[in-house]
C-alpha positions as CSV (number, residue, x, y, z in Angstrom):
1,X,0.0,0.0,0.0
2,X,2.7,2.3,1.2
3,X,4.9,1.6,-2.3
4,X,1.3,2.4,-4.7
5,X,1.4,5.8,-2.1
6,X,4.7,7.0,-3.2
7,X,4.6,5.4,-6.6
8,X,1.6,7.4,-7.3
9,X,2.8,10.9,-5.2
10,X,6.0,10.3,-7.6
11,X,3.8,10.1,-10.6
12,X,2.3,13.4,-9.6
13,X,5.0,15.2,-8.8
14,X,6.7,14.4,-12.2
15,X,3.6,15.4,-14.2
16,X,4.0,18.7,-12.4
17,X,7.4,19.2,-12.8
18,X,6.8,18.7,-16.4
19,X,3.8,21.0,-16.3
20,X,5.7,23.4,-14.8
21,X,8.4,23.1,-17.3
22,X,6.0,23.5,-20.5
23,X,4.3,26.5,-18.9
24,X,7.5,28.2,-18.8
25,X,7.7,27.3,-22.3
26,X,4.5,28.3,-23.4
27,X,5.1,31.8,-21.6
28,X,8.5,32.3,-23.3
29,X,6.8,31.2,-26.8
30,X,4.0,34.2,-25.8
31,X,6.3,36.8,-25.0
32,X,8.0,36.3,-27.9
33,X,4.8,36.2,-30.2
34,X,3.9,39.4,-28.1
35,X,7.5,40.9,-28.7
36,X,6.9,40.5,-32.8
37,X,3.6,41.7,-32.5
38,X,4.9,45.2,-30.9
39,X,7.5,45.1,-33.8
40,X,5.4,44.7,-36.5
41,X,2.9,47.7,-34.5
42,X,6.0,49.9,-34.7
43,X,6.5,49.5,-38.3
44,X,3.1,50.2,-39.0
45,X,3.0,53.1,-37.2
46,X,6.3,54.6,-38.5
47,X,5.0,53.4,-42.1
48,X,1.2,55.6,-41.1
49,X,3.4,58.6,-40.4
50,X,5.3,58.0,-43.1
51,X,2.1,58.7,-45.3
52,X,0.7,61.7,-43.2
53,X,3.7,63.4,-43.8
54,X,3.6,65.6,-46.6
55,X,5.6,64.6,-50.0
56,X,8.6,66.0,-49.7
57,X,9.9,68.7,-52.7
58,X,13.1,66.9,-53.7
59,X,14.6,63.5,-53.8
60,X,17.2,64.2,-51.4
61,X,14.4,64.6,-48.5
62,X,12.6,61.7,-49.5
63,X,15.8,59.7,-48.8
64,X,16.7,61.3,-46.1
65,X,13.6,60.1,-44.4
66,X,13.7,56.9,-45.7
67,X,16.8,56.5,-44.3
68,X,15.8,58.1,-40.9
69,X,13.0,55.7,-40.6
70,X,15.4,52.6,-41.3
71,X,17.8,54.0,-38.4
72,X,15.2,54.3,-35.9
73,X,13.6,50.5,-36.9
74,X,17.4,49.0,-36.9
75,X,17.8,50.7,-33.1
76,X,14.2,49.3,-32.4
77,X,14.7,45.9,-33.9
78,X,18.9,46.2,-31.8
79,X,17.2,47.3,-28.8
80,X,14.1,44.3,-28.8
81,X,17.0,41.7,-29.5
82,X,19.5,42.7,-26.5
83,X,16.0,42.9,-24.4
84,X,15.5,39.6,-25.6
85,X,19.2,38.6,-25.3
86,X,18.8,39.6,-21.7
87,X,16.0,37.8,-21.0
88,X,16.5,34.5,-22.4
89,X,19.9,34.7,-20.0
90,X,17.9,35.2,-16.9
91,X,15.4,32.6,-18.1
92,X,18.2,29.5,-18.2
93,X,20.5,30.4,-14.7
């Protein structure tokens, strides 16, 4: 009787563990989907202002702020993958 007791209370505590260990899983897979999410909602936005800004006269001001815009998303895209970086380091001490 006693053996079935901790035969079974081992059984439990294993499924748990493992429970445990795919919900930590599953939360890092969601972060991550909400991480690219954000992304994409900061390109759209920069791409929104984009189009409510005026034309600009010449060429050299249209590149200009093309190449503006690709800074900042290169810093934002840098920035989400060192937060990321980070994060996946804290996750796995």
């Amino acid at each position: 009787m006693a053996k079935s007791l901790r035969a079974s209370r081992n059984k439990v505590n294993k499924t748990l563990k493992r429970q445990s260990v795919f919900g930590e899983a599953a939360a890092a897979r969601e972060q991550r989907l909400a991480a690219k999410l954000h992304q994409q909602a900061i390109e759209q936005a920069l791409e929104e202002k984009l189009k409510e800004k005026s034309t600009p006269e010449t060429n050299d001001d249209q590149m200009e702020t093309q190449s503006s815009i690709s800074l900042h998303k290169k810093r934002k895209l840098a920035q989400l993958a060192k937060k990321h970086k980070k994060e996946k380091r804290r996750r796995h001490k």
